[in-house]
C-alpha positions in Angstrom: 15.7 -2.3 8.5 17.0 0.4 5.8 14.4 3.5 4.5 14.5 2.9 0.9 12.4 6.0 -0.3 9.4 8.7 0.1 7.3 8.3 -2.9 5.2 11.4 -3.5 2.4 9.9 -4.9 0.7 6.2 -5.5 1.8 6.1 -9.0 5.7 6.8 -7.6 5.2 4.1 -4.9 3.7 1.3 -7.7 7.1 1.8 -9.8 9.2 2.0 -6.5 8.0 -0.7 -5.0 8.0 -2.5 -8.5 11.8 -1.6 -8.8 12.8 -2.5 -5.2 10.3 -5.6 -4.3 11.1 -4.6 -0.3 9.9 -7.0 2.1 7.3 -4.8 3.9 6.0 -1.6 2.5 4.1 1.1 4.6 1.2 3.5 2.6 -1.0 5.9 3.0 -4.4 5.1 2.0 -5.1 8.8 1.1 -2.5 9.4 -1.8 -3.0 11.4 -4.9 -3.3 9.6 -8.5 -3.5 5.6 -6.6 -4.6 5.5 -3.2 -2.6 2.9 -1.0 -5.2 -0.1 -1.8 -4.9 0.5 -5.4 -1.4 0.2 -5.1 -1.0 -2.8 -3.2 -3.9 -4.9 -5.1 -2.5 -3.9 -8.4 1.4 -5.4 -6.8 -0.3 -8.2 -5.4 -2.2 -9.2 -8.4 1.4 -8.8 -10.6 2.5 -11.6 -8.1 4.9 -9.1 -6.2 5.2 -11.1 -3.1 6.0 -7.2 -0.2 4.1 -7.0 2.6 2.0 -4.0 3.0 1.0 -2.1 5.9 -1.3 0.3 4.7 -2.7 3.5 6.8 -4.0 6.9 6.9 -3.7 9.7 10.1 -7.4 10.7 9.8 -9.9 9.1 7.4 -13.7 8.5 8.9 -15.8 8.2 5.9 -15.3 4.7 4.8 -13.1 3.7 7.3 -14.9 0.0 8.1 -15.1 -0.8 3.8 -10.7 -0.2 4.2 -10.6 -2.3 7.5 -12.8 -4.9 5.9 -10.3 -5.0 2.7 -7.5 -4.9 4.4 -8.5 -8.0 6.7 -9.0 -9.9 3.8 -5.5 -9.7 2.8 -4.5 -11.1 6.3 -2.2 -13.7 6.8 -0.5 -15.6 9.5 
């Protein structure tokens, strides 16, 4: 596994993720500009075919909508 970067912000991590098409990607859903679900269904709609593992430290308010989301992206 290689660390390929540290964007600062969910419009660095759509062109770095663009740029690098990794394999898995881990987000925070609380970014400034994109939040980490804007990011990954804007990749996933391009066809980008990373992973994502998206999560936040502390986040209550809306927390079952995200978990909802993010189970429908599930796969085995």
């Amino acid at each position: 596994m290689e660390w390929v970067g540290s964007p600062s912000d969910g419009g660095e991590a759509l062109q770095k993720i663009r740029q690098i098409e990794p394999d898995i990607a881990l987000i925070d859903i609380d970014m400034p500009h994109l939040t980490g679900l804007q990011v990954a269904e804007k990749l996933l709609a391009e066809g980008i075919l990373t992973r994502f593992i998206v999560f936040t430290l502390i986040r209550m308010n809306g927390f079952f909508i995200m978990l909802r989301k993010l189970e429908s992206w599930a796969t085995c």
